[in-house]
KELUMLO-325084 format. One record per residue (C-alpha): x, y, z. Coordinates in Angstrom, 1 decimal. Example, Ala and Ser with C-alpha at 12.3 -4.5 7.8 and 13.67 -1.06 7.14 Angstrom:
residues 2
+--------+--------+--------+
!      u !      v !      w !
+--------+--------+--------+
!   12.3 !   -4.5 !    7.8 !
!   13.7 !   -1.1 !    7.1 !
+--------+--------+--------+
This chain:
residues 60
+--------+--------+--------+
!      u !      v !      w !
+--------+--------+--------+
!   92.7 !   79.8 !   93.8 !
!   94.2 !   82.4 !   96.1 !
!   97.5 !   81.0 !   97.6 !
!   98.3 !   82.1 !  101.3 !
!  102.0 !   81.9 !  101.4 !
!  101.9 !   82.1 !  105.1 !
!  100.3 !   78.8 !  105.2 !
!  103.2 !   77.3 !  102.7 !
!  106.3 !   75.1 !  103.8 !
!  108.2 !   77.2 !  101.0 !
!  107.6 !   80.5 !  103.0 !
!  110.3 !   82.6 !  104.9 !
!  111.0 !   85.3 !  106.6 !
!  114.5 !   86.9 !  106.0 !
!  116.4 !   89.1 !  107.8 !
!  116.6 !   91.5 !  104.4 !
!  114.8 !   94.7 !  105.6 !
!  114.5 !   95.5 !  101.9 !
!  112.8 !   91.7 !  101.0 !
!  111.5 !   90.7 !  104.0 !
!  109.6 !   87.7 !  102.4 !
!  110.9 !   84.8 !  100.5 !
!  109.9 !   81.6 !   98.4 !
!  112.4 !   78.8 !   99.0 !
!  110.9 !   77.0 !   96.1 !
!  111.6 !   79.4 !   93.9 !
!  114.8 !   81.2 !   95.6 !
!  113.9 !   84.7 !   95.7 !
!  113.6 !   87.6 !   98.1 !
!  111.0 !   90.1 !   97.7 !
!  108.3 !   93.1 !   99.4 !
!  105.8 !   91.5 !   98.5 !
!  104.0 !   88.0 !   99.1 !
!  106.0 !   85.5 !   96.9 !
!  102.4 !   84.3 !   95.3 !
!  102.1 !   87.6 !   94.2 !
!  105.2 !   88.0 !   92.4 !
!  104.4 !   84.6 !   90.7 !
!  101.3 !   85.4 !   89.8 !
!  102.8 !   88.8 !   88.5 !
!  105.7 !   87.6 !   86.3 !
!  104.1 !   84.3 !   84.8 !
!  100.3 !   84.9 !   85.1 !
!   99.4 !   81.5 !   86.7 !
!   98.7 !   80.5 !   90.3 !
!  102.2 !   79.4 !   92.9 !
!  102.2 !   75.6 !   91.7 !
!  104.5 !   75.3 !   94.0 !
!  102.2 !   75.8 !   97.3 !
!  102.6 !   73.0 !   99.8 !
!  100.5 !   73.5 !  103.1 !
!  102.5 !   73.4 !  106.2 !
!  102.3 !   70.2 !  108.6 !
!  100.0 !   71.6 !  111.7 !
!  101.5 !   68.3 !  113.6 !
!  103.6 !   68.2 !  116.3 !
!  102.1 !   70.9 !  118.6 !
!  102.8 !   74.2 !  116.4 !
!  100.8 !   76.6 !  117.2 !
!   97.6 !   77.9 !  115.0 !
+--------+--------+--------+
C-alpha cells in the first residue's frame, strides 16, 4: 500500500525551509514525504495513516 501523506490528518506543512513536511504522529520534520522516511528507516508501510475528514465543506 502506497500511503499519500497529503491525504493524512498527521500531515503538516512547516514553516522550516530546510523540512518543509512533517508527521505529527511521529514528530519529525523532513524534505521528503514523511511516508517515505518511514518506509526508509523501519522498512514497513506509515501505520500511522489516518485519512483526513472531507466533511464540513473543505475543499477537494
Amino acid at each position: 500500500m502506497k500511503v499519500d501523506c497529503f491525504k493524512c490528518q498527521h500531515f503538516r506543512v512547516t514553516w522550516d525551509q530546510y523540512n518543509p513536511r512533517g508527521c505529527t504522529a511521529y514528530g519529525f520534520k523532513t524534505k521528503q514525504l514523511p511516508s517515505l522516511v518511514v518506509k526508509q528507516s523501519s522498512g514497513m508501510d506509515c501505520l500511522k495513516f489516518v485519512p483526513k475528514n472531507r466533511e464540513g465543506g473543505q475543499a477537494r
